[in-house]
Biopython code that builds the backbone (N, CA, C, O; Angstrom):
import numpy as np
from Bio.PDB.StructureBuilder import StructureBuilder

atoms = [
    (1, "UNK", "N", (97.553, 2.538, 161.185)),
    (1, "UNK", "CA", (98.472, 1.509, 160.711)),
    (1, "UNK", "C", (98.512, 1.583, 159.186)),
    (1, "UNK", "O", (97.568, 1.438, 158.409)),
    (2, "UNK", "N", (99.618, 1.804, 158.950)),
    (2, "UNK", "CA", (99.794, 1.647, 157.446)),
    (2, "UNK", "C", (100.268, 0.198, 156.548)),
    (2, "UNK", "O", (101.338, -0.395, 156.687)),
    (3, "UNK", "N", (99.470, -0.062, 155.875)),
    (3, "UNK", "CA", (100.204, -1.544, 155.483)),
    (3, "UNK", "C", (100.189, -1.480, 153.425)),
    (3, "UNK", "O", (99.386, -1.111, 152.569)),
    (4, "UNK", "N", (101.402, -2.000, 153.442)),
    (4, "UNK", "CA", (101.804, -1.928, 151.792)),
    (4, "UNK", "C", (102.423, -3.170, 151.174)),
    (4, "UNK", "O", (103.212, -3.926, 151.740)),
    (5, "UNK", "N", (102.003, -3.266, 150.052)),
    (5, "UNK", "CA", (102.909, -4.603, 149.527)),
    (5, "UNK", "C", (104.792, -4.212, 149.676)),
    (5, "UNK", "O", (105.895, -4.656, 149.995)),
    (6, "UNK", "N", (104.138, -3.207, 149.230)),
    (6, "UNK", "CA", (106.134, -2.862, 148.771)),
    (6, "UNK", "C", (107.281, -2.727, 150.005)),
    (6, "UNK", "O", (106.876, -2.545, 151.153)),
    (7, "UNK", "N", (108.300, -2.795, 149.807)),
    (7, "UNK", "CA", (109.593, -2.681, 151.164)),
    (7, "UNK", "C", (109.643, -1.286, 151.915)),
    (7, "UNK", "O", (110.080, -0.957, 153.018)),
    (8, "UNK", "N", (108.973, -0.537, 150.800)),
    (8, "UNK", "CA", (109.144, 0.835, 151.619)),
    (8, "UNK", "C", (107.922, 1.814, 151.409)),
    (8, "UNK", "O", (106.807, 1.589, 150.938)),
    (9, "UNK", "N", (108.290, 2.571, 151.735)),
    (9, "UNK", "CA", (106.504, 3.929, 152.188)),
    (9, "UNK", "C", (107.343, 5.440, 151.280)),
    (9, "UNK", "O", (108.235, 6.166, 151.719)),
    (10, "UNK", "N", (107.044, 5.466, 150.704)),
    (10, "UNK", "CA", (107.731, 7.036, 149.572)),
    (10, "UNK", "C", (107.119, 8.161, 151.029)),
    (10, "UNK", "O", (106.019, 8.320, 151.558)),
    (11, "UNK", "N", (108.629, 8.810, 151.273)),
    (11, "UNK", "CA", (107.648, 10.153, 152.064)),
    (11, "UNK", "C", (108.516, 9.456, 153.572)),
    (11, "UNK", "O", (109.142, 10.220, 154.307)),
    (12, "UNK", "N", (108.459, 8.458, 153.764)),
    (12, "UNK", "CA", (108.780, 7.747, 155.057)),
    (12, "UNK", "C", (109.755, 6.714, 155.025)),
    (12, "UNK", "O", (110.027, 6.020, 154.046)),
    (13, "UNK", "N", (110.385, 6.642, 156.430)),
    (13, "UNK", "CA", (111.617, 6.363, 156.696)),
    (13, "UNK", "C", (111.241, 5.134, 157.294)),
    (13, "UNK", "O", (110.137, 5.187, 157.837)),
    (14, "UNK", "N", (111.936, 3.834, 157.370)),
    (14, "UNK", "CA", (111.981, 2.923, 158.116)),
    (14, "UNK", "C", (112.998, 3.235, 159.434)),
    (14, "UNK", "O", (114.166, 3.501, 159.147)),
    (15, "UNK", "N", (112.636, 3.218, 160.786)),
    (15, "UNK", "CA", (113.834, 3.383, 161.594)),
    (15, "UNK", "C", (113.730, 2.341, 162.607)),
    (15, "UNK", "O", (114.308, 2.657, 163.647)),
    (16, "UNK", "N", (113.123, 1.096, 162.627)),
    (16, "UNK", "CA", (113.256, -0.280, 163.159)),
    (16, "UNK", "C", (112.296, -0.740, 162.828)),
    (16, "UNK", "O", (111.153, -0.286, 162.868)),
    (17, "UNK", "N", (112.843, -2.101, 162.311)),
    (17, "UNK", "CA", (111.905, -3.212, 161.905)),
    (17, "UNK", "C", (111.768, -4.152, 163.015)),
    (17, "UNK", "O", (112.816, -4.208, 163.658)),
    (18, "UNK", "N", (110.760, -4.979, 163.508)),
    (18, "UNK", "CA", (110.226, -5.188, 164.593)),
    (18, "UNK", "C", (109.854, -6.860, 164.458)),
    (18, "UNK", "O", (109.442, -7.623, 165.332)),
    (19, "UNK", "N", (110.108, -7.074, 163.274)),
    (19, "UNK", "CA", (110.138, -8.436, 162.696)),
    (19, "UNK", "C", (108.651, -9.360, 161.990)),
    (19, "UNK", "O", (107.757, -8.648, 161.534)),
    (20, "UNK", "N", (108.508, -10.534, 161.948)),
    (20, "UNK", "CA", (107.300, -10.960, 161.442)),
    (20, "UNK", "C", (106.237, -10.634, 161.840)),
    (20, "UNK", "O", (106.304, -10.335, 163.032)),
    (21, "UNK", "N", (105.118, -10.526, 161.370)),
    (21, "UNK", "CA", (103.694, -10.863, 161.826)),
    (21, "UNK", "C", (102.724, -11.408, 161.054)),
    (21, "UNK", "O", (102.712, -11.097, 159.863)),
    (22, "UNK", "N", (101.985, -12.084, 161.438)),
    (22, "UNK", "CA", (100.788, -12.954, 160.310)),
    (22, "UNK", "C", (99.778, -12.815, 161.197)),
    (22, "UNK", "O", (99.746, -12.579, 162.405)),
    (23, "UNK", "N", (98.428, -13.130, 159.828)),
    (23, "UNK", "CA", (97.365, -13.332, 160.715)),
    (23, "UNK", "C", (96.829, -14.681, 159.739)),
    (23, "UNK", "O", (97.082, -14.910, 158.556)),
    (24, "UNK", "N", (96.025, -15.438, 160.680)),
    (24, "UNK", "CA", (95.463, -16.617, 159.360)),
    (24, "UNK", "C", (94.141, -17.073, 159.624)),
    (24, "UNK", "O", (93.879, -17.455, 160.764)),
    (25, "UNK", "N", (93.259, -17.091, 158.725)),
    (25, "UNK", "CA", (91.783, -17.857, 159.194)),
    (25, "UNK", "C", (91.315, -19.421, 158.613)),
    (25, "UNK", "O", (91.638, -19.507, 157.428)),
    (26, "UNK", "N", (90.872, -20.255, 158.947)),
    (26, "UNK", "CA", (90.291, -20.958, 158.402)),
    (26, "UNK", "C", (88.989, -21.241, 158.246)),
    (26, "UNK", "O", (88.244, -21.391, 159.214)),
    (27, "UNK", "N", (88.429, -21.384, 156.483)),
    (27, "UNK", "CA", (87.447, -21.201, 156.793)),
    (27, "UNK", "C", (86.848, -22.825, 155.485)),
    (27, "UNK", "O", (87.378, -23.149, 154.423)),
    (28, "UNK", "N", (85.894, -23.322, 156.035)),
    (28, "UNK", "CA", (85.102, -24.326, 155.805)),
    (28, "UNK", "C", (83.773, -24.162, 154.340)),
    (28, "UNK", "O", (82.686, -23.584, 154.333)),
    (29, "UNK", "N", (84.198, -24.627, 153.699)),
    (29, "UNK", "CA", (82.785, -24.396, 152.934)),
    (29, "UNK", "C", (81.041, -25.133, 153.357)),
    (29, "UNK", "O", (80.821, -26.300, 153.683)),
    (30, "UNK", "N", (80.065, -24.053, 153.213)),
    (30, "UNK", "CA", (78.831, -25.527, 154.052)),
    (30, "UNK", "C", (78.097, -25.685, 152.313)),
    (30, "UNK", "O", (78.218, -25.037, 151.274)),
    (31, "UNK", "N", (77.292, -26.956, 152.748)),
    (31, "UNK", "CA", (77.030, -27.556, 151.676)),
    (31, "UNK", "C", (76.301, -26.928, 150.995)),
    (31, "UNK", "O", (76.344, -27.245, 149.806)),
    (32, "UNK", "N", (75.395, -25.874, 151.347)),
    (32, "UNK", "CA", (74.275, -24.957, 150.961)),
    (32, "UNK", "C", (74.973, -24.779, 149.548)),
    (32, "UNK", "O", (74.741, -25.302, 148.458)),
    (33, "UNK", "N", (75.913, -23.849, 149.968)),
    (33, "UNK", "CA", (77.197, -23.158, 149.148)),
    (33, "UNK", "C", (77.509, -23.992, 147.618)),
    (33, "UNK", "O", (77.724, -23.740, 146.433)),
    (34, "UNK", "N", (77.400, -24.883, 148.341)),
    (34, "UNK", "CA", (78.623, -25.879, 147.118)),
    (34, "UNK", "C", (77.200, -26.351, 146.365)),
    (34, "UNK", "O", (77.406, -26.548, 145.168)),
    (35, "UNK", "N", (76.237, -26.511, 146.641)),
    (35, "UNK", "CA", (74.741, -26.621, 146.076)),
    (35, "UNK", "C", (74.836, -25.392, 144.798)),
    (35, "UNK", "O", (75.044, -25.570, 143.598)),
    (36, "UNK", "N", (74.630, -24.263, 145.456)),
    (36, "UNK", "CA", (74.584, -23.404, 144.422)),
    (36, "UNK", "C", (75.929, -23.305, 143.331)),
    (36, "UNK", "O", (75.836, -22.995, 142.144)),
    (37, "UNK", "N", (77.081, -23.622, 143.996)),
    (37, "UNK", "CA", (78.249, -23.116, 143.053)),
    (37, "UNK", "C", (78.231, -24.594, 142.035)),
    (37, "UNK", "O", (79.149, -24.990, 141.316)),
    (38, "UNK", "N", (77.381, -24.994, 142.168)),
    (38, "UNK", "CA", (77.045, -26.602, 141.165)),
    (38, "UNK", "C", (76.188, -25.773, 139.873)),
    (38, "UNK", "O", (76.241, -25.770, 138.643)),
    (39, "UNK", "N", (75.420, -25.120, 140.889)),
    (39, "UNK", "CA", (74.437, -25.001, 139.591)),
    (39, "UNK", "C", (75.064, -23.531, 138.965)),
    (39, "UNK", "O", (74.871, -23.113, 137.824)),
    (40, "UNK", "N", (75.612, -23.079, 139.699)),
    (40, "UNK", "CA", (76.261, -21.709, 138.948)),
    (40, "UNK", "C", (77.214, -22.083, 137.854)),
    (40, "UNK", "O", (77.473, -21.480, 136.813)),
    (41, "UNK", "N", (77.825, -23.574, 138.474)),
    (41, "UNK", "CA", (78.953, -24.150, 137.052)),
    (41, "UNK", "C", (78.158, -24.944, 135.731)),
    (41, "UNK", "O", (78.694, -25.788, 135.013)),
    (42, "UNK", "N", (77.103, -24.574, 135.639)),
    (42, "UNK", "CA", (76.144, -25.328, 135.207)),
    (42, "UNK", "C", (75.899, -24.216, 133.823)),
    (42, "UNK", "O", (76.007, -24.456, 132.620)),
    (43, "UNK", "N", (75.533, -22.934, 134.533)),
    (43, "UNK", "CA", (75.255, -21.824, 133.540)),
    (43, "UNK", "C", (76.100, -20.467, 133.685)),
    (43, "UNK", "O", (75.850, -19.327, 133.292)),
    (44, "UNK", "N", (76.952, -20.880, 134.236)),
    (44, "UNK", "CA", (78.318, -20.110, 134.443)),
    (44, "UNK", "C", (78.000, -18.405, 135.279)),
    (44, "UNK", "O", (76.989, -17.704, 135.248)),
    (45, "UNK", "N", (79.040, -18.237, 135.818)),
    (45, "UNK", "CA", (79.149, -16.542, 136.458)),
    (45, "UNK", "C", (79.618, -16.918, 137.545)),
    (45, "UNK", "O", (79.929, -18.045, 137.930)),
    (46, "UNK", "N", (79.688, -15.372, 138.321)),
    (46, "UNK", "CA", (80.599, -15.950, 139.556)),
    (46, "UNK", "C", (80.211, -16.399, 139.968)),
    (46, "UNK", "O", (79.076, -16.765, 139.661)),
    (47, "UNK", "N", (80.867, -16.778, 141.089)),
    (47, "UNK", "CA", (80.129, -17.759, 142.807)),
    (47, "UNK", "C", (80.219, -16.727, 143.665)),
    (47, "UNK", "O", (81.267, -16.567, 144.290)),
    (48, "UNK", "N", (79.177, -15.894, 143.829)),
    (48, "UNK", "CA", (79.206, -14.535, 144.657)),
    (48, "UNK", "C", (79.396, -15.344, 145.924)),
    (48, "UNK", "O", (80.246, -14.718, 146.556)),
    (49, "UNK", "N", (78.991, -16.565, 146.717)),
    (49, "UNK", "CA", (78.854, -16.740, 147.943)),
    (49, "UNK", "C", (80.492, -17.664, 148.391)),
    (49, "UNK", "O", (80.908, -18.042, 149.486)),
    (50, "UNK", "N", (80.923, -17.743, 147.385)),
    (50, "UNK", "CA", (82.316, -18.484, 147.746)),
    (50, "UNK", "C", (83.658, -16.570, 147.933)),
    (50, "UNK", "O", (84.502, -16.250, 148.770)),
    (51, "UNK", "N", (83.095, -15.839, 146.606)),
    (51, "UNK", "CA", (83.671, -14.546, 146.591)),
    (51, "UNK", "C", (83.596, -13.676, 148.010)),
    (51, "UNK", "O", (84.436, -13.092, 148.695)),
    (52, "UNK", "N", (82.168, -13.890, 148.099)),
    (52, "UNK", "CA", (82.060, -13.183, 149.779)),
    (52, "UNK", "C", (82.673, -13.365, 150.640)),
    (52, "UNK", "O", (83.258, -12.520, 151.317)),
    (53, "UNK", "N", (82.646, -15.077, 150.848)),
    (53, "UNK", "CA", (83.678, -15.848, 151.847)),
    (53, "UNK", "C", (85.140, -15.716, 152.125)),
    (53, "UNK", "O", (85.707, -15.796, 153.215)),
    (54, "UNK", "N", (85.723, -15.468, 150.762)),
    (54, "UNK", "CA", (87.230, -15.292, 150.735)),
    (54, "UNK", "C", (87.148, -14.089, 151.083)),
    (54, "UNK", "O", (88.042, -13.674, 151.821)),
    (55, "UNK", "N", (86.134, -13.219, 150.697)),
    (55, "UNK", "CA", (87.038, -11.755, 151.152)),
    (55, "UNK", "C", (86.499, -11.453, 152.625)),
    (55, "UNK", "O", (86.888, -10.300, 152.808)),
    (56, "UNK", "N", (86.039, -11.724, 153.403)),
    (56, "UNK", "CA", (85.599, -12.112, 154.678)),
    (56, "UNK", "C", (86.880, -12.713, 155.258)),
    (56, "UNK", "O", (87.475, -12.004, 156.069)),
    (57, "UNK", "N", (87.432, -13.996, 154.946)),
    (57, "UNK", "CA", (88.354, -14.244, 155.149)),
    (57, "UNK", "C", (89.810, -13.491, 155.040)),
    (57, "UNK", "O", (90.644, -13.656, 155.930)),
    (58, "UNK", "N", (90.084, -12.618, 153.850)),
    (58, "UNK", "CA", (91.461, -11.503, 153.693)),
    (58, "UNK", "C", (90.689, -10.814, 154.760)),
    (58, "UNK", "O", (91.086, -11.565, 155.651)),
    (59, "UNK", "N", (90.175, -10.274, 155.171)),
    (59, "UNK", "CA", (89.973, -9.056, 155.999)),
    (59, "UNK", "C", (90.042, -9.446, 157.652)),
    (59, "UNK", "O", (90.330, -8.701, 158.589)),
    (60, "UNK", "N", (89.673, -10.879, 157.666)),
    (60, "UNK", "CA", (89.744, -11.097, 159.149)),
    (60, "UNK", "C", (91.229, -11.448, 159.503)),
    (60, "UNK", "O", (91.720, -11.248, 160.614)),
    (61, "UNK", "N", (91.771, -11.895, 158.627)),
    (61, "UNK", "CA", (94.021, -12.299, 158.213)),
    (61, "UNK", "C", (93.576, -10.786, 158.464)),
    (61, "UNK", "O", (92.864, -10.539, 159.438)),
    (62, "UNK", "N", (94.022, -9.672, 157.517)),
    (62, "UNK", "CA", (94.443, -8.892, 157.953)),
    (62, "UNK", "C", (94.479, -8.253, 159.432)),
    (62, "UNK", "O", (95.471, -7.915, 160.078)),
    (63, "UNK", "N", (93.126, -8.183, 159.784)),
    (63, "UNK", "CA", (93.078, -7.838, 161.253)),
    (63, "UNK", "C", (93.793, -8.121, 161.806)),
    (63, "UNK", "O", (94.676, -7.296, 162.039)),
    (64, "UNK", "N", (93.905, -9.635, 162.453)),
    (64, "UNK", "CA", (94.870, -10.503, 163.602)),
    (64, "UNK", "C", (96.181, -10.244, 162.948)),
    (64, "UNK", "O", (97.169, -10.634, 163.570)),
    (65, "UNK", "N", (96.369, -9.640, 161.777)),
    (65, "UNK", "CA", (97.931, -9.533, 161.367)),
    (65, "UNK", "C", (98.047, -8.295, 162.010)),
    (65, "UNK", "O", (98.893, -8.403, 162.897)),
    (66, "UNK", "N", (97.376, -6.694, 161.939)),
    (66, "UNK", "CA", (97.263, -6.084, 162.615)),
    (66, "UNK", "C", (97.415, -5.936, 163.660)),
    (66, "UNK", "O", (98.367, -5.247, 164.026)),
    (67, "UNK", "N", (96.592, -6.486, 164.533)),
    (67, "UNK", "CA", (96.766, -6.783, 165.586)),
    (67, "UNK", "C", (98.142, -7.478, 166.413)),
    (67, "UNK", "O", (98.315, -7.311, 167.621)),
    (68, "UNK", "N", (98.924, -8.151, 165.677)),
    (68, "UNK", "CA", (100.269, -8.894, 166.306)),
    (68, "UNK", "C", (101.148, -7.297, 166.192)),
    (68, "UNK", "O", (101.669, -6.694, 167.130)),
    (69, "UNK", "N", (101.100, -6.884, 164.743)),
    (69, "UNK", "CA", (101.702, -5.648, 165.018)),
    (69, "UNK", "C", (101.510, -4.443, 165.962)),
    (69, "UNK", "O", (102.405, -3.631, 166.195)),
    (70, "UNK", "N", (100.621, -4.408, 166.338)),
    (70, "UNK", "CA", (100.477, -3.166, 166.693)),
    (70, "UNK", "C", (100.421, -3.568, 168.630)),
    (70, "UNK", "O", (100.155, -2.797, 169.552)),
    (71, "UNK", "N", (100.741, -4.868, 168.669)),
    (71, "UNK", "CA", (100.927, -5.919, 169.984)),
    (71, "UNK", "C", (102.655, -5.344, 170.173)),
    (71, "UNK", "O", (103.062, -4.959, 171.269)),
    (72, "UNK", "N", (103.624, -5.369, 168.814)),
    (72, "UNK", "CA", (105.087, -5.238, 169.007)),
    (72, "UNK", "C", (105.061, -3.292, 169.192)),
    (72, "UNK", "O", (105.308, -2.624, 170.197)),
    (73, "UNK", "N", (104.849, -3.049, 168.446)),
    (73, "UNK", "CA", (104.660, -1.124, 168.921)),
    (73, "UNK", "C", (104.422, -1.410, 167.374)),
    (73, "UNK", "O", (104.559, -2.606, 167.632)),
    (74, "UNK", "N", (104.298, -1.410, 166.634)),
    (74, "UNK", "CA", (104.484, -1.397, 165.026)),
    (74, "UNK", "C", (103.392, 0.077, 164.650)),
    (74, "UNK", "O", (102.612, 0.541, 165.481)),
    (75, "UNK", "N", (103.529, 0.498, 163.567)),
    (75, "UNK", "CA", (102.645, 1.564, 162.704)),
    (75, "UNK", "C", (102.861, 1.609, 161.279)),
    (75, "UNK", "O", (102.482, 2.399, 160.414)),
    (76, "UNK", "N", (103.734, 0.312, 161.246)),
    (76, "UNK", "CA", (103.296, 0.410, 159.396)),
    (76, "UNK", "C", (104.057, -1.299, 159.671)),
    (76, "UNK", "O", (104.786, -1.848, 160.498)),
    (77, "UNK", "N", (103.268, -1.668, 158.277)),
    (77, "UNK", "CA", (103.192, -3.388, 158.083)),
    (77, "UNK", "C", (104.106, -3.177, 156.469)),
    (77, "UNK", "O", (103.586, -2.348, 155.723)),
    (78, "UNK", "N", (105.150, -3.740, 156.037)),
    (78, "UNK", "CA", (105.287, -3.799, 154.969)),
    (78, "UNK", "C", (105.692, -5.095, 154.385)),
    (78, "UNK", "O", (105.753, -6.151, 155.015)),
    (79, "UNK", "N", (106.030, -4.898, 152.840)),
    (79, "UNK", "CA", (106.162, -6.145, 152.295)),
    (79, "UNK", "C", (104.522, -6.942, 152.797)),
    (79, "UNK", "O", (104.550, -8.127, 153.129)),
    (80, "UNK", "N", (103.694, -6.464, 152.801)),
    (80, "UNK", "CA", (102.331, -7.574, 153.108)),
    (80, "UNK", "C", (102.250, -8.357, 151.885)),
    (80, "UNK", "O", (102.423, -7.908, 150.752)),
    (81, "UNK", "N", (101.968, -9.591, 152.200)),
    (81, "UNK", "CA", (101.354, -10.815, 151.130)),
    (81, "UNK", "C", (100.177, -11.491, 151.585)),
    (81, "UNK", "O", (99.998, -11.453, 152.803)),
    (82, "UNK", "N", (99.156, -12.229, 150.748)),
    (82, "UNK", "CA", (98.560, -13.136, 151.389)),
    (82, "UNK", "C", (99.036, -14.595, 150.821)),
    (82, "UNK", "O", (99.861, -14.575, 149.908)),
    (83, "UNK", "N", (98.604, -15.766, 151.266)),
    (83, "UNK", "CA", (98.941, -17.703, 151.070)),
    (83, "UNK", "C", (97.851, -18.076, 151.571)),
    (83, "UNK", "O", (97.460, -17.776, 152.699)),
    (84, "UNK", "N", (97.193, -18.857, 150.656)),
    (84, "UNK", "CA", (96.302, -19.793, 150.783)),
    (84, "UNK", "C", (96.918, -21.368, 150.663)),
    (84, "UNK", "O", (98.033, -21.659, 150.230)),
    (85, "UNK", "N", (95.808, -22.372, 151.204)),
    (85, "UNK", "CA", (96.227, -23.651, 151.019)),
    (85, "UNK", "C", (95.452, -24.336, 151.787)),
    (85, "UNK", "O", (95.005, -24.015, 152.888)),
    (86, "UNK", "N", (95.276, -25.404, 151.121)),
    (86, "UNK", "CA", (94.001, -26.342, 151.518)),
    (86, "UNK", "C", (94.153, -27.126, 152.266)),
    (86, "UNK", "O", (94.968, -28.003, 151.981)),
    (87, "UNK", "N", (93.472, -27.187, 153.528)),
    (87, "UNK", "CA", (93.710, -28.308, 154.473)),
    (87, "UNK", "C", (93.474, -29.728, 154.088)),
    (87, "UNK", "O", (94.268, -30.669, 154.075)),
    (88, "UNK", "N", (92.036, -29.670, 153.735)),
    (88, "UNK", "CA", (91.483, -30.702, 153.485)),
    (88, "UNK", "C", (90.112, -30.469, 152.875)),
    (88, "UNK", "O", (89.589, -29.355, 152.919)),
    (89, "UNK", "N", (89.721, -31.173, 152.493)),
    (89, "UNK", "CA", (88.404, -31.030, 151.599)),
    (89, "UNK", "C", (87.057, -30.068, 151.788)),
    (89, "UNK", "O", (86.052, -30.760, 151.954)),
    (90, "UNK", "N", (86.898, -29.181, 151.796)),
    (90, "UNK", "CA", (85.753, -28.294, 151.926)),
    (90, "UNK", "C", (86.969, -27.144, 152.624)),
    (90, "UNK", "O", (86.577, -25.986, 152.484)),
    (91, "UNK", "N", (87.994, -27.221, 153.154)),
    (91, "UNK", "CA", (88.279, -26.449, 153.977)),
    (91, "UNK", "C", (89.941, -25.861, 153.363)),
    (91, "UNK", "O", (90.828, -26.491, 152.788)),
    (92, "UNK", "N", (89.846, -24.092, 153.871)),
    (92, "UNK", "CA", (90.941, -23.954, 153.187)),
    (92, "UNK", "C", (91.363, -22.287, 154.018)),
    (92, "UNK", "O", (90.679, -21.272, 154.154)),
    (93, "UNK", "N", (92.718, -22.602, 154.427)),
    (93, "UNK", "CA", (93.652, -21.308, 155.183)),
    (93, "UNK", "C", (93.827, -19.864, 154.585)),
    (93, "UNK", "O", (94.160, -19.895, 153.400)),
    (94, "UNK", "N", (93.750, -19.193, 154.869)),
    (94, "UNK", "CA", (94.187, -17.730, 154.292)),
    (94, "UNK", "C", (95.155, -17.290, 155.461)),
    (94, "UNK", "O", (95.037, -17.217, 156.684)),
    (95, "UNK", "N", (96.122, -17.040, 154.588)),
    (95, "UNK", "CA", (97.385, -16.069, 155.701)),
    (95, "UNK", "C", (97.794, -14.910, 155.145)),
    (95, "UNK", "O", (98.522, -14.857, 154.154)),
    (96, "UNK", "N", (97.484, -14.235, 155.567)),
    (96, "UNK", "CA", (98.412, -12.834, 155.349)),
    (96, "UNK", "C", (99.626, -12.294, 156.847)),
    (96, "UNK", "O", (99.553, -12.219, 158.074)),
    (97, "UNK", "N", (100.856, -11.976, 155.545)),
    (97, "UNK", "CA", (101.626, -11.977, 156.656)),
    (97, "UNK", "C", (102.663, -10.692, 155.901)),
    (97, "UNK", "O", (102.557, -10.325, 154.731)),
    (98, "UNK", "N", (103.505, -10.240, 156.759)),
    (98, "UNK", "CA", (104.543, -8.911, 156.619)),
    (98, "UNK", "C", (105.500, -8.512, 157.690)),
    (98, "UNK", "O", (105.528, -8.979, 158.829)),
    (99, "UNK", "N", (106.167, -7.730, 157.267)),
    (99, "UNK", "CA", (107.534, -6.952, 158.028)),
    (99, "UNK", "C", (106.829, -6.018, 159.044)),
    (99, "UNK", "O", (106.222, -5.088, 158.513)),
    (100, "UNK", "N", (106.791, -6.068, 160.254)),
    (100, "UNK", "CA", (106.026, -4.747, 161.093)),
    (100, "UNK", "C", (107.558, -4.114, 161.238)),
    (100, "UNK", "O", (108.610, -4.752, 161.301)),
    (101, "UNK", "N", (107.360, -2.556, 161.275)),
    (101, "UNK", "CA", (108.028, -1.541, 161.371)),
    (101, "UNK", "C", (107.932, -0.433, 161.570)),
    (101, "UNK", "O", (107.449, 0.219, 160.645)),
    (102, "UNK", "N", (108.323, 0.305, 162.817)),
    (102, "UNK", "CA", (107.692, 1.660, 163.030)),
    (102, "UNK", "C", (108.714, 2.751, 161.409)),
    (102, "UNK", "O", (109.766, 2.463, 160.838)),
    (103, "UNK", "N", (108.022, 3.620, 161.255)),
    (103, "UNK", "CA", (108.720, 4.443, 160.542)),
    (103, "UNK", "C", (107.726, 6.140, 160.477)),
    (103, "UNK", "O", (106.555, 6.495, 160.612)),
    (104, "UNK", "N", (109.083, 6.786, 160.186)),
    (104, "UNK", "CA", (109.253, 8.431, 160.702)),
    (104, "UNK", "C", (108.617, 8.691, 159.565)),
    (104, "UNK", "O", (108.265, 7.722, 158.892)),
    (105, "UNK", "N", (108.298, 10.167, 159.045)),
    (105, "UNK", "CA", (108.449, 10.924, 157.861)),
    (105, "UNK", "C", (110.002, 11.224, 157.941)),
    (105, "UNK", "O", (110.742, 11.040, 158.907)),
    (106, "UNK", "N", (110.306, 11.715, 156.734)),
    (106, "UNK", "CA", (111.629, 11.732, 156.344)),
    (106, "UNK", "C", (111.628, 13.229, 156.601)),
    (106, "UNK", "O", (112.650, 13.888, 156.411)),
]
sb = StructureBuilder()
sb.init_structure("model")
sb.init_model(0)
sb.init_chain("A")
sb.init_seg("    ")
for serial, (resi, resn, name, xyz) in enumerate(atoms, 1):
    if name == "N":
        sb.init_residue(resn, " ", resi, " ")
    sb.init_atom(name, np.array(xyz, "f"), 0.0, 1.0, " ", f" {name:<3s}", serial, name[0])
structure = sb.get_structure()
């Protein structure tokens, strides 16, 4: 599966687009977490354990986005984006979503 931000694949042909697909996770912060990212704002640097989390989170969106595609016949994902947004307090969505589309070499 090929997946790209951009509308098109250099080298390759779009020859049906197959329409939306997303994938989305939600994920919760636990208090442990927010303990340390207190004291990390305290004497500054990253928050490796909030960093881990989000990218745990893009990778599991991507999958189930994957997965819807490759559910329609799909082999390449384009136009991919991700959207975040907060449900509610400790807790917050990741979506990644795109154009599934089979496409040829040219």
């Amino acid at each position: 599966m090929i997946l790209v931000t951009t509308n098109e694949i250099v080298g390759k042909k779009i020859v049906k687009v197959l329409g939306l697909v997303r994938g989305n996770t939600i994920r919760a912060r636990h208090i442990g977490r927010d303990i340390m990212a207190a004291l990390r704002n305290i004497v500054g640097g990253e928050v490796t354990d909030y960093t881990k989390m989000m990218a745990e989170a893009r990778e599991q969106s991507l999958d189930r986005m994957v997965a819807e595609a490759n559910a329609l016949g799909a082999n390449a994902v384009v136009g991919v984006r991700f959207a975040t947004s907060f449900l509610m307090t400790n807790a917050a969505e990741l979506l990644a979503y795109g154009t599934a589309v089979i496409i040829e070499d040219e």
